[in-house]
C-alpha positions in Angstrom: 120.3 42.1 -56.5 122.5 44.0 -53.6 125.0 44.8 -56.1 123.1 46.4 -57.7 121.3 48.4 -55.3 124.5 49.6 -53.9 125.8 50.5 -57.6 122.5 52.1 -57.6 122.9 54.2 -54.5 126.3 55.2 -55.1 126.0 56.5 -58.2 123.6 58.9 -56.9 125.4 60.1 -53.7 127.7 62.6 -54.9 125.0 65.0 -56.5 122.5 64.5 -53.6 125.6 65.3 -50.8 126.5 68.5 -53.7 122.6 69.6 -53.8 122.5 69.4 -49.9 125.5 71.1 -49.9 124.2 74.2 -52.3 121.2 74.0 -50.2 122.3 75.1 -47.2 124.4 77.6 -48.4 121.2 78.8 -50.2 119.6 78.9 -46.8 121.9 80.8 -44.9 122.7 83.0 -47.3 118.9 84.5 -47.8 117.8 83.8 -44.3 115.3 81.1 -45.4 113.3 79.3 -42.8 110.3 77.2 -43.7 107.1 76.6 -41.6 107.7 73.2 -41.7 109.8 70.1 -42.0 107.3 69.0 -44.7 107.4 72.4 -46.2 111.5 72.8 -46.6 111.5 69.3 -48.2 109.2 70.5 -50.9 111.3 73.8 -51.2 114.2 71.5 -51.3 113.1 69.7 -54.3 111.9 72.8 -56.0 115.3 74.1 -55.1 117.3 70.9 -57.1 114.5 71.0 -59.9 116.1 74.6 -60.4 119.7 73.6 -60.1 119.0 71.6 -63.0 117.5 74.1 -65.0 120.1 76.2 -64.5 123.2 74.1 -65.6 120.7 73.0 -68.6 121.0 76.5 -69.6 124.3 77.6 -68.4 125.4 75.1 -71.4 123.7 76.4 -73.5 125.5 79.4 -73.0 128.7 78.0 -73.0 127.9 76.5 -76.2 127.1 80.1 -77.7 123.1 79.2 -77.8 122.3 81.9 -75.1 123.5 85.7 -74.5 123.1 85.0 -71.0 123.4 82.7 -67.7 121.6 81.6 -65.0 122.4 81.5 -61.1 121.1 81.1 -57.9 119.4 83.7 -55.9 116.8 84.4 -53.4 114.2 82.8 -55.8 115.6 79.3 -56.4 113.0 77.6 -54.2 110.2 78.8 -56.2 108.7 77.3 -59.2 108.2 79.3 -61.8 104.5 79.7 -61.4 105.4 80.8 -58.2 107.8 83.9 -59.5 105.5 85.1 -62.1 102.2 85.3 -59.6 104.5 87.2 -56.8 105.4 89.7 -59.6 101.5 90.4 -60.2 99.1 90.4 -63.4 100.4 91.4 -66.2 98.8 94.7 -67.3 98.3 96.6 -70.7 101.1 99.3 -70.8 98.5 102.0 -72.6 99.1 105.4 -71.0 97.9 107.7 -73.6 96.0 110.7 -72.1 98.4 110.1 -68.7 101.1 112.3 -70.0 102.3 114.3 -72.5 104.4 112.2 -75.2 108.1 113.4 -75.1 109.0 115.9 -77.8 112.3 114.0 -79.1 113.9 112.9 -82.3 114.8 109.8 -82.5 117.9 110.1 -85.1 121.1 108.8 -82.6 123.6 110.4 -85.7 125.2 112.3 -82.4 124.0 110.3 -79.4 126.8 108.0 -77.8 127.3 104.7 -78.6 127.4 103.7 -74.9 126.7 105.5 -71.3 126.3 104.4 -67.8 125.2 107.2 -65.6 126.7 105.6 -62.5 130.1 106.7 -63.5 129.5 110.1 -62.5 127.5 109.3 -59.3 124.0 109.8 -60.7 122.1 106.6 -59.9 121.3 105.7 -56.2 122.1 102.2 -54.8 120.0 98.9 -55.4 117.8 98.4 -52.9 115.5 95.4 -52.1 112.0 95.6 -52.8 111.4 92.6 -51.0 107.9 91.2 -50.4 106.1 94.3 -51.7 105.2 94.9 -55.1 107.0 98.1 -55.0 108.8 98.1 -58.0 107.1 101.2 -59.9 107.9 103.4 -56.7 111.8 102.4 -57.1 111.5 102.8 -60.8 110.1 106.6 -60.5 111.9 107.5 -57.9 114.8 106.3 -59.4 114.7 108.5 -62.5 113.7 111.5 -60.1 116.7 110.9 -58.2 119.2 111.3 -61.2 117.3 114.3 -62.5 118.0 116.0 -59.3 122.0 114.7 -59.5 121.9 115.9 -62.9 120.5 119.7 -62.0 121.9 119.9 -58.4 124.8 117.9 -58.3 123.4 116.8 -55.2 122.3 112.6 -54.8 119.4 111.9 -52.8 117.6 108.8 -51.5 113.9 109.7 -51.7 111.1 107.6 -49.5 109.7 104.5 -50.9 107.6 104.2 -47.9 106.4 107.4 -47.9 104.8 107.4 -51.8 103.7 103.4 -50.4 101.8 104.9 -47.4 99.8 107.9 -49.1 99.2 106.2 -52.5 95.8 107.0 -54.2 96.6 105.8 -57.6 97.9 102.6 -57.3 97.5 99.5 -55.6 100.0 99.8 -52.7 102.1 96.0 -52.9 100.2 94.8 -54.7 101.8 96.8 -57.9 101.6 100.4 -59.9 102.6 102.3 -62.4 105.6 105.2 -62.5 103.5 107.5 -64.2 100.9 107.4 -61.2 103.9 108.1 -58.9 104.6 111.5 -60.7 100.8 112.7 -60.5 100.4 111.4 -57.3 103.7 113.5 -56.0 102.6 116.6 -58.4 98.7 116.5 -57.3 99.2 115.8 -53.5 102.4 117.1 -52.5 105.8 116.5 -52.5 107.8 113.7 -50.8 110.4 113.1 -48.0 113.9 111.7 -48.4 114.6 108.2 -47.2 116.2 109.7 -43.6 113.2 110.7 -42.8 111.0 107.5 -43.6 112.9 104.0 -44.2 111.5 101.1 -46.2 109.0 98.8 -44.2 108.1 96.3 -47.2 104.4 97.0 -46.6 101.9 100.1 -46.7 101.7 102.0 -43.5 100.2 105.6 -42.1 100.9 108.1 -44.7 103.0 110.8 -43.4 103.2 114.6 -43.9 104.2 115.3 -47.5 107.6 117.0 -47.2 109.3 120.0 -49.8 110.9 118.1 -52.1 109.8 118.1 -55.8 106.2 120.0 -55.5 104.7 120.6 -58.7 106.7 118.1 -61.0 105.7 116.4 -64.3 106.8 114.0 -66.7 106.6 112.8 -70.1 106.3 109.6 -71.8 109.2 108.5 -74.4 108.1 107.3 -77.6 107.1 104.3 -77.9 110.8 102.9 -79.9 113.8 101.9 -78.7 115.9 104.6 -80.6 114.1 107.1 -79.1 114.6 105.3 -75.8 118.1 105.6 -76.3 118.1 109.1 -77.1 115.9 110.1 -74.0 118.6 108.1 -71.8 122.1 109.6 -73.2 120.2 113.2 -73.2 117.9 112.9 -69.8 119.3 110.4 -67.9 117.7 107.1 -66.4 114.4 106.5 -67.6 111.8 104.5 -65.7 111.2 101.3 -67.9 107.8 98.7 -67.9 108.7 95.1 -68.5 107.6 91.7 -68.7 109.6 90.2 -65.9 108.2 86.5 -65.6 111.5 84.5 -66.3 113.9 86.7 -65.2 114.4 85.1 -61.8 116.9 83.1 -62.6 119.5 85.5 -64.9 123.4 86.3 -63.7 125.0 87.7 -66.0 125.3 88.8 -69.7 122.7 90.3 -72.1 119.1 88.5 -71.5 117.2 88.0 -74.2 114.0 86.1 -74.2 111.8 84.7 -76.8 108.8 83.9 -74.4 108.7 87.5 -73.0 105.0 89.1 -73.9 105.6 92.4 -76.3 102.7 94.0 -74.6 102.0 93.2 -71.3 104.2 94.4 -68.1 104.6 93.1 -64.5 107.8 94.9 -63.3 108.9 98.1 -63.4 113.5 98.9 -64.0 115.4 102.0 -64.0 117.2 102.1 -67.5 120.6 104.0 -66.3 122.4 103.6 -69.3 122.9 101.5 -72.6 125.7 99.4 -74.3 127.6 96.4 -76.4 129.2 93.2 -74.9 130.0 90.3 -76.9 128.1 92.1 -80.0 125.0 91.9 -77.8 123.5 95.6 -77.4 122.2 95.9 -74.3 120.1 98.5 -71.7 121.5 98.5 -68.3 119.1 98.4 -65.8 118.8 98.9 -61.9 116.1 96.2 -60.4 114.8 96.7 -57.0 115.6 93.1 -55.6 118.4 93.9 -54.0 122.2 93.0 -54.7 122.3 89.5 -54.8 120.3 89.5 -57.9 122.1 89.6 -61.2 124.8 91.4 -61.9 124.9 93.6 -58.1 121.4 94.3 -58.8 121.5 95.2 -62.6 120.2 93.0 -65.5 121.6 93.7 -69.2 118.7 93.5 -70.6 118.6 92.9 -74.9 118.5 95.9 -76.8 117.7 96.3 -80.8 116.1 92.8 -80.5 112.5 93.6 -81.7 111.8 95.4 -78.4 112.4 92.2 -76.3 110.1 92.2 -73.2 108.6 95.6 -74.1 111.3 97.4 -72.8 110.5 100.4 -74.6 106.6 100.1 -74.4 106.1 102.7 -71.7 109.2 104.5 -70.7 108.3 107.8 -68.7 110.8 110.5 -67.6 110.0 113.3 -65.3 110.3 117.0 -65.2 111.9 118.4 -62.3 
């Protein structure tokens, strides 16, 4: 009977000291600090829960049954429940009567087979949306950031904060829609670069609109992802609606997923450019939660795959 409990317990020690290990790597490395002693245990099993999950699937990979592979970030001591209800509901991506539909053909004959706007210094840094629901603002501003590269030559960081603060067509944190960030900057004003009002990660006194940008519009892209393509190699980066709810855990390659909703959305990307690896087409996209996620802050995301989490539902581009 002892022999066996000691087989028992050391045959379990070396992945409990690795998980403990992980763990407080995990901790330090995303500032985590739990209310309570009772509180980090539970994140602590959540956490090695996860772990498991992800080497589950990272063989997959390996063994050629997944375009992409898992890692640990800032969200590996949530459940999954968890990630998908601090994304939001997932909404209808309907937007006809918001915008006029973009004017564009959607034959590629002469449209590059790949581009990444970033080579040329058109696409702003990652930032980290953090707590807020704030991923629409990053997405909009995003795309008008490039458009103004593209035209000017010059590369701004507009205010996140500022379009937070004096929202009137959204729902602050709790989540919105690009195309409400255009009217709301072409109906009420323009808005002020990032100097002069920094990220908070909640929704403040709105300021005094500034000069920038008065009197824009936008369009909507067709709903396709050819056409998608096209607006992207032609316009630039394109504010993209997607069904986020299991991409907390991606790392690295293309992600494709079978369980992603075709028409419902709960996060908003910047598309910034389009490609092939390993045979797998791909859109290359900028998320807002900051570098750690992903690939530096980009996802891959599937392209040509039956328009894998409705990437190209509602893709809106504004006019500058």
């Amino acid at each position: 009977m002892g022999t066996i409990l000691i087989f028992v317990c050391l045959f379990f020690i070396p992945d409990a000291l690795t998980n403990t290990k992980e763990w407080t790597n995990f901790k330090e490395k995303f500032g985590k600090d739990y209310k309570s002693t009772l509180d980090e245990q539970r994140r602590f099993s959540i956490f090695q829960e996860n772990l498991k999950i992800i080497e589950a699937h990272n063989e997959d990979y390996r063994n050629g049954k997944s375009t992409y592979y898992m890692g640990v970030n800032q969200f590996a001591d949530m459940t999954q429940e968890e990630f998908i209800n601090r994304l939001g509901p997932a909404r209808n991506m309907d937007i006809s009567g918001h915008s006029r539909i973009m004017d564009i053909s959607t034959d590629d004959g002469n449209i590059p087979e790949s581009i990444d706007w970033r080579e040329i210094g058109a696409v702003t840094p990652v930032a980290n949306q953090g707590e807020c629901g704030s991923c629409y603002i990053y997405g909009a501003l995003g795309s008008i950031e490039s458009q103004h590269f593209l035209k000017s030559g010059k590369l701004i960081n507009l205010s996140v904060q500022q379009i937070l603060d004096c929202d009137e067509y959204n729902n602050g944190c709790i989540g919105g829609w690009p195309a409400s960030v255009y009217k709301q900057i072409r109906e009420n004003g323009a808005v002020l670069s990032e100097d002069y009002q920094s990220y908070q990660e909640n929704v403040g006194q709105c300021q005094a609109n500034g000069t920038l940008f008065k009197g824009i519009g936008y369009l909507s892209v067709p709903r396709n992802e050819n056409a998608l393509k096209t607006a992207v190699a032609t316009y630039g980066p394109v504010s993209v609606e997607i069904d986020a709810s299991y991409l907390n855990k991606y790392s690295g390659g293309v992600y494709f997923n079978a369980s992603c909703n075709a028409n419902m959305a709960n996060h908003v990307l910047l598309v910034v450019g389009y490609g092939t690896e390993n045979g797998q087409d791909y859109w290359l996209a900028r998320n807002s939660w900051g570098t750690t996620f992903g690939i530096e802050g980009y996802v891959k995301m599937a392209r040509n795959r039956n328009n894998n989490c409705a990437i190209a539902n509602a893709p809106t581009l504004p006019i500058l």
